[in-house]
C-alpha positions in Angstrom: 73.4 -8.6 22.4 73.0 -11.9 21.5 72.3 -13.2 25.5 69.0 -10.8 25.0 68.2 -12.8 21.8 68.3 -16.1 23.2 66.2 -14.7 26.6 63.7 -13.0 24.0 63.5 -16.3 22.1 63.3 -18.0 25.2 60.3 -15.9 26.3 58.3 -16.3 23.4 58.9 -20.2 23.3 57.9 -20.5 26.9 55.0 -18.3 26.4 54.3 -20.5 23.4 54.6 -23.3 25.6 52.4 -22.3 28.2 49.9 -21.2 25.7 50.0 -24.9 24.2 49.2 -26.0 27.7 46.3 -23.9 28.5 44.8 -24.8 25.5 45.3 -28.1 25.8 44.0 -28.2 29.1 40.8 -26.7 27.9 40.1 -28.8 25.0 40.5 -32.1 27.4 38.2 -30.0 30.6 35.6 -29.7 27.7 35.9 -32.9 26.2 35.5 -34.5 29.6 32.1 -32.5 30.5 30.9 -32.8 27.0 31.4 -37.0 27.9 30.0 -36.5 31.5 27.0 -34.5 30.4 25.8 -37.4 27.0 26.7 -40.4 30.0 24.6 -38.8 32.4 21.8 -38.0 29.5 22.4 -41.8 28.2 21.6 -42.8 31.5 18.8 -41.0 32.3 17.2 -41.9 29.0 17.9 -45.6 29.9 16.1 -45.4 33.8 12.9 -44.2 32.2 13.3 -46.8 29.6 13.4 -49.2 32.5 10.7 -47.3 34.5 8.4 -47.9 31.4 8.7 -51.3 31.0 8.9 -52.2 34.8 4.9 -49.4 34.2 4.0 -51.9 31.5 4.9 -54.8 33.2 2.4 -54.0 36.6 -0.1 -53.2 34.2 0.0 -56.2 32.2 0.1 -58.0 35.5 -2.9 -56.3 37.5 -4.9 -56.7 34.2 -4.1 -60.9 34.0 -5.0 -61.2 37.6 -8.5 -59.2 36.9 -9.1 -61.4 34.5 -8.4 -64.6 36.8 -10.1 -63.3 39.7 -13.2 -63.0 37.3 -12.6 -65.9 35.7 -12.5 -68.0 39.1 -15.7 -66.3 40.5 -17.8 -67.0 37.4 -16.7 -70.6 37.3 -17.7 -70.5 41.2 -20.9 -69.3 40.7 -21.5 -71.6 38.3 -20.2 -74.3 40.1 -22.5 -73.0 43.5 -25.6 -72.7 40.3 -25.1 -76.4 39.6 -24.9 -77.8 42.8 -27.4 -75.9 44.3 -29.6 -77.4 41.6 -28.4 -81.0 41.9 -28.7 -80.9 45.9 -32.9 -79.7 44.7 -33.1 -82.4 43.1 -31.4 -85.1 45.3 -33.2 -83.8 48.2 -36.5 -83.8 46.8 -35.9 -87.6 45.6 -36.4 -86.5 42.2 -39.5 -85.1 41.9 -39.7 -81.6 41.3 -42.8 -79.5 43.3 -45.4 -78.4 41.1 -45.9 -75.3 39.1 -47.8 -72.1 41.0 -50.6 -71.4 39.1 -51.1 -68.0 40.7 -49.7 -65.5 43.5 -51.2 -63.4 45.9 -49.9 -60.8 47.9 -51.2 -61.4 51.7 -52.4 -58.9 54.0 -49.4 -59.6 56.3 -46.8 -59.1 53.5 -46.5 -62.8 52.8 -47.6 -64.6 49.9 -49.8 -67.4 49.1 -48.9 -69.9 46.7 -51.8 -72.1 44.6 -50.1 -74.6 43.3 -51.3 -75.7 39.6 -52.1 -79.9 40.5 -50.3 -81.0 37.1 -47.6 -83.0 35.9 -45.0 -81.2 34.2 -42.3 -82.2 32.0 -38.8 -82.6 32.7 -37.0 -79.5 31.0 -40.0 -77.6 33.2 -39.6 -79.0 36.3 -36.0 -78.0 36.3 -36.7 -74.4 35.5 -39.3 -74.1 38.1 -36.8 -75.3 40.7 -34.0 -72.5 39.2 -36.3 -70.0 39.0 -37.9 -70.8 42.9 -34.3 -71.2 44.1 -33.5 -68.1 42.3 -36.7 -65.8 43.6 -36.2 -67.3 47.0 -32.2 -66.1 47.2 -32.9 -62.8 45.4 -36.5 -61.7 47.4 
């Protein structure tokens, strides 16, 4: 009698045992996805924080380079303005043509100029040349 004793205690302490183990088992299966799923979530969270910055970034970057490119073509134009004017005025040894008194439209689509036989002063000599240089370019 008392050898089936010991074998019934020693079934219920190995099931014991064995039960332990399962659960234990499960507990660290769980606590191991539980860890895998928040590192993979951490991580995804952390490449679209990058993927936004690296989005701000370009767009910061694009937008400086607008502004340089318009930046260096307005300062070339103005540049080209100026020395379009200055090579006028060299050219002509200083002396600005006169002012048109009127315009006619030809019959062959050309126009006539009557040029107004006065002297002009300075500030209006060199807005006739701008405005002659600039009817001439856009016409």
């Amino acid at each position: 009698m008392v050898i089936v004793v010991v074998m019934i205690v020693m079934v219920v302490v190995l099931v014991v045992v064995v039960v332990i183990v399962v659960v234990v088992v499960v507990v660290v299966v769980v606590v191991v996805v539980v860890v895998m799923v928040v590192a993979a979530v951490v991580v995804v969270v952390i490449m679209m924080v990058i993927m936004v910055v690296m989005i701000v970034v370009v767009v910061i970057v694009v937008v400086f380079v607008v502004v340089v490119v318009v930046v260096v073509i307005v300062i070339v134009v103005v540049v080209i303005f100026v020395v379009v004017v200055v090579v006028v005025v060299v050219v002509m040894g200083g002396q600005i043509p006169y002012t048109v008194d009127t315009v006619d439209c030809a019959s062959d689509y050309g126009w006539w100029y009557h040029p107004e036989r006065r002297a002009v002063s300075k500030y209006n000599k060199l807005c006739n040349v701008v405005s002659c240089w600039i009817y001439i370019r856009i016409f």
